[in-house]
PAGUFI-269734 format. One line per field, with one value per residue (C-alpha): residue number from 1; residue in one letter; x, z, y. Coordinates in nm, 2 decimals. Layout:
! PAGUFI-269734
nr: c(NUM, ...)
rest: c(A, ...)
u: c(X, ...)
w: c(Z, ...)
v: c(Y, ...)
//
This chain:
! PAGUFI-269734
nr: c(1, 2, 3, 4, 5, 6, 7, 8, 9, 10, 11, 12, 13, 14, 15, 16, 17, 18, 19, 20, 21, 22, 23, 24, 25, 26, 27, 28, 29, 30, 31, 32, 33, 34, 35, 36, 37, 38, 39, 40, 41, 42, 43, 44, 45, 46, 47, 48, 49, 50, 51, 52, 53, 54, 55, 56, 57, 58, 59, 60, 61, 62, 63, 64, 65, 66, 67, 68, 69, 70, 71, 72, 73, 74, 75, 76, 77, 78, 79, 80, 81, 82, 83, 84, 85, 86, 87, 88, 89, 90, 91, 92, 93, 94, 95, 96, 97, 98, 99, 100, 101, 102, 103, 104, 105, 106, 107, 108, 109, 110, 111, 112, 113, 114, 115, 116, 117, 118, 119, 120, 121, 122, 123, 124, 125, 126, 127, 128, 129, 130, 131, 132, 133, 134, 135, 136, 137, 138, 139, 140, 141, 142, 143, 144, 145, 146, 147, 148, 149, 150, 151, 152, 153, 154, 155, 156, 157, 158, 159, 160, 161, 162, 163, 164, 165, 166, 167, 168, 169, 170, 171, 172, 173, 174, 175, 176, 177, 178, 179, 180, 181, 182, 183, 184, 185, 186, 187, 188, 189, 190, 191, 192, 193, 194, 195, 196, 197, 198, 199, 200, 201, 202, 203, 204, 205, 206, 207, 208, 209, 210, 211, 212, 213, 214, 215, 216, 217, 218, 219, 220, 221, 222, 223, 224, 225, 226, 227, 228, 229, 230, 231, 232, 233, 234, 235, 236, 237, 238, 239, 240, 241, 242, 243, 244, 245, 246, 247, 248, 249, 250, 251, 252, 253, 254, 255, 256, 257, 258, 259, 260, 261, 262, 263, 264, 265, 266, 267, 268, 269, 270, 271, 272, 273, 274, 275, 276, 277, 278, 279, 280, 281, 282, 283, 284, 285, 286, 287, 288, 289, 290, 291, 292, 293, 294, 295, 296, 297, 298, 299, 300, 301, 302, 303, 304, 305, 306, 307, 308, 309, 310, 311, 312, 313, 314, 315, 316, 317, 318, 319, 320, 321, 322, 323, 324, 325, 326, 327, 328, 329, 330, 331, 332, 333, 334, 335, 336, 337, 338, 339, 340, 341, 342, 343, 344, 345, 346, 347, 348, 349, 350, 351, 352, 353, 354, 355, 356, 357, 358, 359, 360, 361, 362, 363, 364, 365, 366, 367, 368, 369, 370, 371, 372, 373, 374, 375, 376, 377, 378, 379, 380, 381, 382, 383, 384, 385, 386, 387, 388, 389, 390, 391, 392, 393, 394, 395, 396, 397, 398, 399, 400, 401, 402, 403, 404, 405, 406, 407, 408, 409, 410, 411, 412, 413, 414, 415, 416, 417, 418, 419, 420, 421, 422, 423, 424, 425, 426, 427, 428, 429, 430, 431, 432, 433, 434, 435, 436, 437, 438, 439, 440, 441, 442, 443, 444, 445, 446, 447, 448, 449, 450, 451, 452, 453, 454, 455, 456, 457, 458, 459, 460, 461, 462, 463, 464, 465, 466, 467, 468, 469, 470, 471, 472, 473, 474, 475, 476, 477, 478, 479, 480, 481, 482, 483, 484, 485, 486, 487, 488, 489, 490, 491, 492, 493, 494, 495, 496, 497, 498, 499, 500, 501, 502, 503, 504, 505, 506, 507, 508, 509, 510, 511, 512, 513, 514, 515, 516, 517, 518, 519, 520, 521, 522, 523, 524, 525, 526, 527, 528, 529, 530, 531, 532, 533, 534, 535)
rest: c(X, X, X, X, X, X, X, X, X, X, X, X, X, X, X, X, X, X, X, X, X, X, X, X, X, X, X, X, X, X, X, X, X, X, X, X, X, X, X, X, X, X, X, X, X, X, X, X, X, X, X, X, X, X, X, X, X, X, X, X, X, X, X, X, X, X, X, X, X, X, X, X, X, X, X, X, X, X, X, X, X, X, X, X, X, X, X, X, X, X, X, X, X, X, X, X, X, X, X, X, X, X, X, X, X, X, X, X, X, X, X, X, X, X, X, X, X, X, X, X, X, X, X, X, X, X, X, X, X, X, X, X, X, X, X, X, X, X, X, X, X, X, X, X, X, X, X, X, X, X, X, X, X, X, X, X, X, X, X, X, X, X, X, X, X, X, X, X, X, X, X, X, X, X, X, X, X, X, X, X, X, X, X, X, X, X, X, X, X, X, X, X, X, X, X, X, X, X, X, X, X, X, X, X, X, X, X, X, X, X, X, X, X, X, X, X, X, X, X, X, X, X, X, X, X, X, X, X, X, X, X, X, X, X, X, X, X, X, X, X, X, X, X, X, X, X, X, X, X, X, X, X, X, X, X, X, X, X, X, X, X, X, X, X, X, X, X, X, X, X, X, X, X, X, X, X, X, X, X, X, X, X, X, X, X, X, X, X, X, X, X, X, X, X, X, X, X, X, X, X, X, X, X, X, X, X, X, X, X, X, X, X, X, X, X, X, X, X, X, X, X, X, X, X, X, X, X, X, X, X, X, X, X, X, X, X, X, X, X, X, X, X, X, X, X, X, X, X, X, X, X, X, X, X, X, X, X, X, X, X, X, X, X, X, X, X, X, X, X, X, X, X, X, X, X, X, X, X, X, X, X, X, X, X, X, X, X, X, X, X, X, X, X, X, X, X, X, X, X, X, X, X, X, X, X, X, X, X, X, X, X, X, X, X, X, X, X, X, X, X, X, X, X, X, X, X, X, X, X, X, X, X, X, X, X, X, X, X, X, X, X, X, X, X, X, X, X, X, X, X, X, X, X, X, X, X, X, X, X, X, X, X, X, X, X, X, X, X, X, X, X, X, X, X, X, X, X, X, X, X, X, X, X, X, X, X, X, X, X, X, X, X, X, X, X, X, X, X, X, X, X, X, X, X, X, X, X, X, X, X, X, X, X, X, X, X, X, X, X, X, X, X, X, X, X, X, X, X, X, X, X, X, X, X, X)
u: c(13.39, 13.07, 12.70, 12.54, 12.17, 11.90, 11.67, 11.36, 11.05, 10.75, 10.53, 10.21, 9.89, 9.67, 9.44, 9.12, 9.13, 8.97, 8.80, 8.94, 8.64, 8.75, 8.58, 8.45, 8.19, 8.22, 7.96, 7.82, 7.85, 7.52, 7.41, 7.66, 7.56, 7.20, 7.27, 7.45, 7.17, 6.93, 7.13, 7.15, 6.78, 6.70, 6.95, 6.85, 6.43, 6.56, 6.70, 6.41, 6.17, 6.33, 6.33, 6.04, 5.82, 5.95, 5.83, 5.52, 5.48, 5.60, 5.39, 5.07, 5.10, 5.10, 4.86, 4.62, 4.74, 4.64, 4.28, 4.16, 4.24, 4.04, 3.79, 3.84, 3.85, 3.50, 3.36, 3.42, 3.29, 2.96, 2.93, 3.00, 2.69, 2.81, 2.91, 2.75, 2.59, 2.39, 2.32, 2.15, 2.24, 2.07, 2.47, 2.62, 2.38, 2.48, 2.88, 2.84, 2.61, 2.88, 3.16, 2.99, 2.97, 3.35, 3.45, 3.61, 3.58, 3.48, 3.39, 3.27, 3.40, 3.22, 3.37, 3.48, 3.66, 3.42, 3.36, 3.02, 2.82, 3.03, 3.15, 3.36, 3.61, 3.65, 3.92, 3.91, 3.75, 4.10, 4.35, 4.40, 4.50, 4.29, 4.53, 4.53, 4.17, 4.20, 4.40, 4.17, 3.88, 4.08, 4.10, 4.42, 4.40, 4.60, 4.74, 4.87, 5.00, 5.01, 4.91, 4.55, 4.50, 4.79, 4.72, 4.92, 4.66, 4.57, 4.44, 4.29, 4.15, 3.93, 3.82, 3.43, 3.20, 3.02, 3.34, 3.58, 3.57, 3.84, 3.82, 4.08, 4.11, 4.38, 4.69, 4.69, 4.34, 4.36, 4.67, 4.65, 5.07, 4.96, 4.77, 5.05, 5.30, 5.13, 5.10, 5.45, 5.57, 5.36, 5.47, 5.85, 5.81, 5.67, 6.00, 6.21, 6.07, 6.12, 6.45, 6.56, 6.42, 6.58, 6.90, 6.86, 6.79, 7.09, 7.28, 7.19, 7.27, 7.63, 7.70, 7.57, 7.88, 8.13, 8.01, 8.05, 8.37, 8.47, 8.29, 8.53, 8.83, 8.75, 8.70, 9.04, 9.20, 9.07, 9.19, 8.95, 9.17, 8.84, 8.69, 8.53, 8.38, 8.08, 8.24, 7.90, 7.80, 8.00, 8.34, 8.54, 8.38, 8.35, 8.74, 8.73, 8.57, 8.83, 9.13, 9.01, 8.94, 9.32, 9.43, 9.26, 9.43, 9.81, 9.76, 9.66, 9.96, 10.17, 10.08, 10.08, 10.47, 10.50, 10.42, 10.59, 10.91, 10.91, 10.82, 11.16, 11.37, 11.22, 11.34, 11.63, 11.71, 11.59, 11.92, 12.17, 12.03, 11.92, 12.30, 12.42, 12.17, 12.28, 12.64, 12.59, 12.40, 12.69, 12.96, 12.74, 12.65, 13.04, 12.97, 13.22, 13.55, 13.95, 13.99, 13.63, 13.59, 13.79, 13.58, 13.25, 13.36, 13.43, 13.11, 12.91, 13.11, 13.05, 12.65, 12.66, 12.84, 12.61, 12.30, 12.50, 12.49, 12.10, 12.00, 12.22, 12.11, 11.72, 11.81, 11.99, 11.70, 11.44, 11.61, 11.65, 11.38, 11.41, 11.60, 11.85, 11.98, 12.39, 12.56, 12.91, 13.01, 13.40, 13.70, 13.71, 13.93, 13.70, 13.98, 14.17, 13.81, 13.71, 14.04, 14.05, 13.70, 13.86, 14.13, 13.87, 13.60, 13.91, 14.03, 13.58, 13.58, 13.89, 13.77, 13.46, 13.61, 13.49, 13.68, 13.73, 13.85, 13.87, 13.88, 14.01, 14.09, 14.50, 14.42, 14.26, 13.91, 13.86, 13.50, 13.31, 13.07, 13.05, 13.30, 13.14, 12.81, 13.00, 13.16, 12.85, 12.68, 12.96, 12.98, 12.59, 12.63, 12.91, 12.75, 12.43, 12.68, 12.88, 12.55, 12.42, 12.73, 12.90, 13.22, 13.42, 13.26, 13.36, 13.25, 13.37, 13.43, 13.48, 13.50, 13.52, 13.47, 13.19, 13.17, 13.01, 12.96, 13.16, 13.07, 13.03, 12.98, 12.93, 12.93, 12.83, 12.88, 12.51, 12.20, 12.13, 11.79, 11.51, 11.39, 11.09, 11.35, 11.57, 11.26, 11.19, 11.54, 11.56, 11.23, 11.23, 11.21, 11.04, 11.31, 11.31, 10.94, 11.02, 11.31, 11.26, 11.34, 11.44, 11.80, 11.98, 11.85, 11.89, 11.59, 11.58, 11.71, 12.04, 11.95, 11.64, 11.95, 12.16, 11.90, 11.83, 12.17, 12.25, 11.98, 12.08, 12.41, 12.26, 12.30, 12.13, 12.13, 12.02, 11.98, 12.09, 12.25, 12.60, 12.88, 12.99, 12.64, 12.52, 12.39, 12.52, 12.46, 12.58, 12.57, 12.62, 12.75, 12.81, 13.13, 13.17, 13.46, 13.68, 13.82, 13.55, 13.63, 13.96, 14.30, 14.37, 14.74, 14.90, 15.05, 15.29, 15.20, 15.06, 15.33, 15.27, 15.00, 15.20, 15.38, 15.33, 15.17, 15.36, 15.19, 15.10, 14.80, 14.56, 14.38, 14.43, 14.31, 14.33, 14.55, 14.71, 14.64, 14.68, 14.43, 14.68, 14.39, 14.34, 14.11, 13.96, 14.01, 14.17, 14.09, 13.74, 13.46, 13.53, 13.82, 14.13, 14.50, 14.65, 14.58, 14.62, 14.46, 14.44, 14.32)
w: c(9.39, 9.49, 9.43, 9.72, 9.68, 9.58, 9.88, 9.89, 9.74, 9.96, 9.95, 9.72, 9.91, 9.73, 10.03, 10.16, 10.31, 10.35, 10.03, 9.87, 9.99, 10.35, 10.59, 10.40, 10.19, 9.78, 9.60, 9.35, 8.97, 8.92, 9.15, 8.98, 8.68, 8.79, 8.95, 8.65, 8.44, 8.71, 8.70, 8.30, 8.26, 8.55, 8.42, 8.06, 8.19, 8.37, 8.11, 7.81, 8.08, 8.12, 7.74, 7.66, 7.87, 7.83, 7.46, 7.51, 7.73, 7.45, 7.22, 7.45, 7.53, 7.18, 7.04, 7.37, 7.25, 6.81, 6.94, 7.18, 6.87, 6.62, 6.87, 6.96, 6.57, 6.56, 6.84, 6.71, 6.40, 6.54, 6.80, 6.48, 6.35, 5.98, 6.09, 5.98, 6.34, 6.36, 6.23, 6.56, 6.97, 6.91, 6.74, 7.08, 7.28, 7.08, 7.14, 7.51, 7.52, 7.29, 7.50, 7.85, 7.71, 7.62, 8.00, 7.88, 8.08, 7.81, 7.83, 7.61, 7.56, 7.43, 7.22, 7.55, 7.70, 7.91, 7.98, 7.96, 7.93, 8.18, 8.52, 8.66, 8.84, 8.58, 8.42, 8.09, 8.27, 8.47, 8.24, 8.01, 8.12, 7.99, 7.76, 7.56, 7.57, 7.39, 7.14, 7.09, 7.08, 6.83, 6.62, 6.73, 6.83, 7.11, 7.21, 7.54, 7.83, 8.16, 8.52, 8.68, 9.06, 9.08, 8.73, 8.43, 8.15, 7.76, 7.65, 7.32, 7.23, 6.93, 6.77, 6.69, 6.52, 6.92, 7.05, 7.14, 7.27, 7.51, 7.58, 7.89, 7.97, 8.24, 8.06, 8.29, 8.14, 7.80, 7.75, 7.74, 7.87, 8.23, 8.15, 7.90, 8.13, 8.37, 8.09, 7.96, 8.31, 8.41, 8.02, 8.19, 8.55, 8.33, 8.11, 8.44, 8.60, 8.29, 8.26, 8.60, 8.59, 8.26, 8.42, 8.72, 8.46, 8.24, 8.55, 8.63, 8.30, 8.22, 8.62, 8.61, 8.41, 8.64, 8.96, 8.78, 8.68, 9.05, 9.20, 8.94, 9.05, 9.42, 9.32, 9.15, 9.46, 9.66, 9.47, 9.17, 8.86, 8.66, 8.66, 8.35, 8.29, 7.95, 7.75, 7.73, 7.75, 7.59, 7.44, 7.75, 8.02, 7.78, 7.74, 8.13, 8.15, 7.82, 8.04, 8.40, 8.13, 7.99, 8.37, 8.51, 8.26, 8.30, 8.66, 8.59, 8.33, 8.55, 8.89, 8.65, 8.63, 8.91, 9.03, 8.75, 8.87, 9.21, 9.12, 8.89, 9.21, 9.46, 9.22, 9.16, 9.52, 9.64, 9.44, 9.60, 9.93, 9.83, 9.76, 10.05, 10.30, 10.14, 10.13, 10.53, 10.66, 10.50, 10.68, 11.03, 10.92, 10.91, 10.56, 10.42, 10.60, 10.52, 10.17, 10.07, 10.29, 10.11, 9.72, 9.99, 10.13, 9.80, 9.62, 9.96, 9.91, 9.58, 9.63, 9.88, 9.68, 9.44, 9.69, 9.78, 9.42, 9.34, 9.68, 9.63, 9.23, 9.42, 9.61, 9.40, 9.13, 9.38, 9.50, 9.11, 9.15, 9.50, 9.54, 9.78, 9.53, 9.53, 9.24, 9.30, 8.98, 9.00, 8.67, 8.54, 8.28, 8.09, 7.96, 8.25, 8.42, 8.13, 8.12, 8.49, 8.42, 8.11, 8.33, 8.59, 8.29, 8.12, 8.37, 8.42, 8.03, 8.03, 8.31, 8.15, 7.73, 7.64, 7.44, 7.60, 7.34, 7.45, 7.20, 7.37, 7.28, 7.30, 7.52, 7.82, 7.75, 8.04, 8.15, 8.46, 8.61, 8.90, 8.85, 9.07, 8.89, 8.56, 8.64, 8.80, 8.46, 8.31, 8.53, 8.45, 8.10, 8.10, 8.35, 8.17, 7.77, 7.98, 8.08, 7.75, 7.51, 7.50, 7.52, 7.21, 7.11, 7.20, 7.47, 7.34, 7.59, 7.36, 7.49, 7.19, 7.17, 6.97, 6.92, 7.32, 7.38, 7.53, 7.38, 7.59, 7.41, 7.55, 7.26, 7.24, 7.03, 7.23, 7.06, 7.06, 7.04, 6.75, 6.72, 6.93, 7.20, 7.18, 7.18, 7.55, 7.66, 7.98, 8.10, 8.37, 8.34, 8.03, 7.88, 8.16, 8.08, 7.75, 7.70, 8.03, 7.98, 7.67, 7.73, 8.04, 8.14, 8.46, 8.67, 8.44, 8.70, 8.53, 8.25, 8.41, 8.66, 8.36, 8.23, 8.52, 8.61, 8.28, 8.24, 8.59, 8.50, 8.18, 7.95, 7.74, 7.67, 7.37, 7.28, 6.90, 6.72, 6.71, 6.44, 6.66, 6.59, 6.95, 7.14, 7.15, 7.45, 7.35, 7.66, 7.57, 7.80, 7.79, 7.78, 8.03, 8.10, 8.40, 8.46, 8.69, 8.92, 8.92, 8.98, 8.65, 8.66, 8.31, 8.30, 8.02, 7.73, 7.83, 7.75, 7.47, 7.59, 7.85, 8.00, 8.31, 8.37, 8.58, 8.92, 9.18, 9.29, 9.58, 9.59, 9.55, 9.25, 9.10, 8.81, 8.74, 8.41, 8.20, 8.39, 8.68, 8.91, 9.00, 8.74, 8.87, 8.67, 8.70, 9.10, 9.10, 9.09, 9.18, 8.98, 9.06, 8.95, 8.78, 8.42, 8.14, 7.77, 7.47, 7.50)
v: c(8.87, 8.80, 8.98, 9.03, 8.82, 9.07, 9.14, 8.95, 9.03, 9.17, 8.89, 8.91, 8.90, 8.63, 8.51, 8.66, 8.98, 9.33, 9.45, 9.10, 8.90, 8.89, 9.08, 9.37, 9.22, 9.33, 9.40, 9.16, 9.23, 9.14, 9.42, 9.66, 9.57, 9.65, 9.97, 10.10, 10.05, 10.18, 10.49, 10.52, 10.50, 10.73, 10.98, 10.92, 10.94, 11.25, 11.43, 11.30, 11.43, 11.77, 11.85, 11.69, 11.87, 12.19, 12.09, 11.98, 12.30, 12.54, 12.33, 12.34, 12.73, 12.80, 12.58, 12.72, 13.10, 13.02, 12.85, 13.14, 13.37, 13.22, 13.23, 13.63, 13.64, 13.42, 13.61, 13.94, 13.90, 13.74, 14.01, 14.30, 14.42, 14.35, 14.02, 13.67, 13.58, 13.83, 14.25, 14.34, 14.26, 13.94, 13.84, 13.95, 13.76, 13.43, 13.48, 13.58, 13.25, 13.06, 13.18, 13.11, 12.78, 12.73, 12.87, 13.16, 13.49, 13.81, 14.13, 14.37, 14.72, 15.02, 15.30, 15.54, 15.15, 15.06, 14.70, 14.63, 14.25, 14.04, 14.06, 14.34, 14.13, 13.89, 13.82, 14.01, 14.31, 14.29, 14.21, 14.54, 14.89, 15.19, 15.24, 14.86, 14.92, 15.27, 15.09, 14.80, 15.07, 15.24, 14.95, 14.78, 14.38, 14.25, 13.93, 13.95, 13.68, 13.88, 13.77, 13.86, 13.81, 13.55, 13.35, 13.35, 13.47, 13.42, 13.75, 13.83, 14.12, 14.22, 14.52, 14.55, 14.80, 14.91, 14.88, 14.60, 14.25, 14.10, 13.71, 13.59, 13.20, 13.09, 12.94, 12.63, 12.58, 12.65, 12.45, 12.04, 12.08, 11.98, 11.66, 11.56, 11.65, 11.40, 11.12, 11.14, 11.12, 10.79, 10.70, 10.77, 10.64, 10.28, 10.27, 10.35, 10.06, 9.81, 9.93, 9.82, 9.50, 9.49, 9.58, 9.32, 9.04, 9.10, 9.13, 8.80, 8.65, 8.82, 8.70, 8.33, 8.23, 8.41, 8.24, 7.91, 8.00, 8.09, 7.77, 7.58, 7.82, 7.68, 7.32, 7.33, 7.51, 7.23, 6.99, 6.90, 6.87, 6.73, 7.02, 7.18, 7.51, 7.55, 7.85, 8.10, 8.46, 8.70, 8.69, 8.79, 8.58, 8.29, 8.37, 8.33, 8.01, 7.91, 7.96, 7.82, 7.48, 7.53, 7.58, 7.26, 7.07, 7.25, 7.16, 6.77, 6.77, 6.96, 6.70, 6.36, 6.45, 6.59, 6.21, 6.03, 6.20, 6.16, 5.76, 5.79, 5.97, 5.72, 5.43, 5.62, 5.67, 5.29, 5.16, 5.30, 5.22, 4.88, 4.84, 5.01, 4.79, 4.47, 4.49, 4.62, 4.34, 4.11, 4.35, 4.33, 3.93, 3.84, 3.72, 3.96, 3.95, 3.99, 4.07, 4.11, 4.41, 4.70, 4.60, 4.61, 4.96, 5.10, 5.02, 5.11, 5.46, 5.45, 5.40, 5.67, 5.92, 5.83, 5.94, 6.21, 6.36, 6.31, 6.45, 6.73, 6.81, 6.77, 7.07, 7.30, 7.23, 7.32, 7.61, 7.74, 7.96, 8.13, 8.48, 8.34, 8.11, 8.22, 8.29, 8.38, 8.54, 8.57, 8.59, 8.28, 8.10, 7.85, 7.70, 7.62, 7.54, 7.29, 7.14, 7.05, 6.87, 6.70, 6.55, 6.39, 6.27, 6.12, 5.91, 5.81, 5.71, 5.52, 5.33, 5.17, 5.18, 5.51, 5.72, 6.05, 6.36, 6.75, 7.04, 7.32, 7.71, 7.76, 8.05, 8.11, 8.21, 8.44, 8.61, 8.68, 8.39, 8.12, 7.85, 7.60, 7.64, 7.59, 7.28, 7.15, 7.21, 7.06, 6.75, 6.71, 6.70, 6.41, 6.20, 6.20, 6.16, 5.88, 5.69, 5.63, 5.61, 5.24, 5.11, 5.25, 5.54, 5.85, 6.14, 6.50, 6.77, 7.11, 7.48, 7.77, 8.14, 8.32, 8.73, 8.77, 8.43, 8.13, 7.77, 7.51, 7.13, 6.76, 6.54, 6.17, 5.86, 5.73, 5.67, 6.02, 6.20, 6.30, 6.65, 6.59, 6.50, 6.78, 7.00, 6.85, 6.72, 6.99, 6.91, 6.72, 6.35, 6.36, 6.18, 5.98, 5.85, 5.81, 5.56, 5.41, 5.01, 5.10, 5.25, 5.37, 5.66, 5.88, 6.08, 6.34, 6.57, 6.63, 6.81, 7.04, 7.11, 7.21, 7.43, 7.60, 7.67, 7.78, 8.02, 8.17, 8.22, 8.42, 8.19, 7.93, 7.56, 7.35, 6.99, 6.83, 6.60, 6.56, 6.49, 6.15, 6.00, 6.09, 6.37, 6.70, 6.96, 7.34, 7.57, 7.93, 8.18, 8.56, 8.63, 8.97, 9.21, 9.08, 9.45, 9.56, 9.28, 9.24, 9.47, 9.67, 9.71, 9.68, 9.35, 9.23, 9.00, 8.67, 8.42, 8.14, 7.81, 7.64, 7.91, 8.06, 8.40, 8.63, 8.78, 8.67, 8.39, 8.56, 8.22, 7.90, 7.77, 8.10, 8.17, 8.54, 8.66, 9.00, 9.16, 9.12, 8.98, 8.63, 8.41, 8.10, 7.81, 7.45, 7.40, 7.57, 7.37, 7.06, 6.94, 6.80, 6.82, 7.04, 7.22, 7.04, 7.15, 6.97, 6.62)
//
């Protein structure tokens, strides 16, 4: 059975476009930055101005109300007979004088409330009712705020021996709240202004390293890989300017063996077709003729087979990552499946002196995954154990079951790897660089191919020693319920190893097992002949 490819992704917009610097122009941080704090210290001016001068209002008013009494206070007593400025009307000539010189309106009242000794329509002749003045006649002071002809008042008035005295000063005079008012709002309007240039200069500073860190960002996308950005500011946009530095040198890393493989795959690929264009000419030459001709065609065949499997590992390692990559995940019997590759690396190993052994389960070790996929991670593995290990020692081909897990192993009798090897063995053609013209080695494609298959099939691979002195490349994959895609009719107890299963094939290649459903295994993948386990 096969699962249908997952539907591609909506692409991600990455490039220019509207409110992502296209056309719609973004604003600047800077001049964020700066209208923020423009708007904190108007706000925060705002709201200190508001309480502030309803304080210094309060506080003016009241200060204004205490000074006008001591005065009413002063002025009655020097305008009393008994008082100390004066026993005769010569002390009420002194306080109008006194009072005419402080600008404050008075009046005097005599003992039926009359105002008498200052102007009719003033002020204090205006600002109490017959009655206040019966009570101030009658010995009662008053302190009263009320408004006369349109102003808001201070009135005090005083008892006296001839009378009463009633003193009335405009509250917008008598209080100093207007011109302080004024001041603390100049005082205001001054810390405004040095607050937004403040705000535009910090701006400035917290934004200077960004747009070096996007003019590196654009050097590096247009090619730069030198590129270098001075860590400074605070914390998070030094952290910026940290990571475009560990960026530009991934990239360098990353395109330094980018080149380095692509020089190892264009050797790689110039010796096959350095073989294949030589042994041609002599074909097209007449050099090679009659018996020479069939050992010509089969190492040109050979060569091209050759080419044939490093273009075709290119591909499928390039097409690793895109959605459309296909995985046919069907039943398959890893034993059958490992034991048809056994039979091909055998007859490979005998060929050039190599000792070939499999350890295989007795029973078929049956899961749910993509038997061409497996083989070709299989075939990887033993080309690259094959390459390395010489005549006499031995190449191990093993297969074993773990709780959830099927083991795959390709041992080696080669000169194996160190632990900083294995830590990098699927990269690709790191190896490669590193033992090159010191040992055979291949492009390094193989075994990032083996990775990448393996991790798509959902399992893992790993790199170690082995017990045969060599390499040893474990590939773990999940071992998953066949039921689901198979026909679930009861079958009858699987014979002993070596027997047949009864049902019926539905494909070729396809072995019938308990599940009653075909199970790929000896014919999938690439193998050939029939099953045979064991070694």
């Amino acid at each position: 059975m096969t699962s249908p490819p997952a539907p591609p992704a909506p692409p991600t917009p990455v490039g220019p476009g509207p409110g992502r610097g296209g056309t719609a122009r973004r604003a600047t941080l800077a001049g964020r930055i700066a209208l923020v704090t423009t708007a904190v210290a108007a706000v925060a001016v705002l709201v200190a101005g508001l309480v502030s001068f309803g304080l210094v209002r309060s506080a003016g008013d009241a200060d204004a109300r205490r000074t006008l009494s001591a005065l009413a206070d002063a002025a009655a007593d020097g305008a009393d007979r008994t008082g100390p400025l004066g026993r005769t009307g010569a002390g009420r000539q002194r306080t109008r004088t006194q009072l005419t010189g402080l600008q404050i309106d008075f009046t005097f009242l005599t003992r039926d409330g009359r105002t008498v000794a200052g102007p009719q329509d003033g002020l204090a002749a205006r600002a109490l009712t017959a009655g206040e003045r019966a009570e101030v006649v009658g010995g009662q002071p008053l302190s009263l705020t009320r408004d006369v002809g349109g102003s808001r008042v201070l009135v005090e008035a005083r008892p006296t021996g001839a009378g009463g005295l009633i003193l009335a000063q405009p509250l917008n005079e008598a209080s100093i709240a207007r011109q302080a008012v004024g001041r603390i709002g100049l005082a205001m309007l001054i810390g405004l202004a040095v607050a937004v240039a403040a705000g535009i200069v910090l701006a400035r500073l917290l934004a200077r390293p960004l747009r070096r860190a996007a003019r590196a960002a654009h050097a590096m996308a247009a090619g730069a890989r030198d590129v270098r950005v001075r860590p400074e500011g605070p914390a998070e946009v030094a952290e910026v300017a940290d990571s475009l530095n560990t960026l530009s040198a991934a990239l360098a890393g990353s395109e330094g063996r980018q080149r380095d493989f692509l020089l190892s795959v264009s050797h790689e690929l110039r010796t096959p077709l350095t073989a294949i264009t030589g042994f041609a000419e002599s074909l097209a030459d007449g050099v090679t003729a009659g018996d020479d001709v069939p050992p010509v065609g089969r190492t040109v065949l050979g060569e091209a087979r050759r080419l044939d499997r490093l273009v075709s590992d290119l591909l499928d390692l390039a097409r690793l990552g895109a959605q459309d990559f296909r995985i046919d995940r069907q039943p398959v019997d890893l034993t059958a499946l490992v034991g048809s590759a056994a039979d091909v690396w055998r007859a490979r190993c005998e060929a050039v002196g190599v000792a070939f052994r499999a350890e295989l389960p007795a029973r078929p070790l049956v899961t749910v995954t993509d038997p061409t996929r497996v083989r070709q991670v299989l075939d990887g593995l033993a080309e690259n154990a094959l390459r390395v290990t010489p005549a006499g020692a031995p190449v191990v081909l093993a297969l074993a079951a773990a709780p959830g897990r099927a083991v795959l192993q390709v041992r080696d009798g080669g000169p194996g790897l160190t632990p900083d090897d294995c830590a990098v063995a699927f990269e690709r053609s790191v190896l490669y660089e590193r033992y090159r013209g010191v040992r055979r080695v291949g492009t390094g494609v193989g075994l990032a191919l083996v990775h990448g298959l393996t991790t798509r099939l959902g399992g893992t691979a790993e790199a170690g020693r082995a017990p045969e002195g060599g390499a040893s490349f474990t590939v773990r994959l999940p071992l998953l319920d066949p039921a689901p895609f198979t026909d679930t009719t009861p079958m009858p107890e699987a014979p002993p190893h070596g027997g047949t299963l009864p049902g019926p094939a539905s494909a070729a290649g396809a072995t019938p097992t308990a599940y009653g459903g075909p199970v790929f295994g000896a014919g999938s993948g690439g193998g050939s002949g029939g099953v045979r386990r064991g070694r």
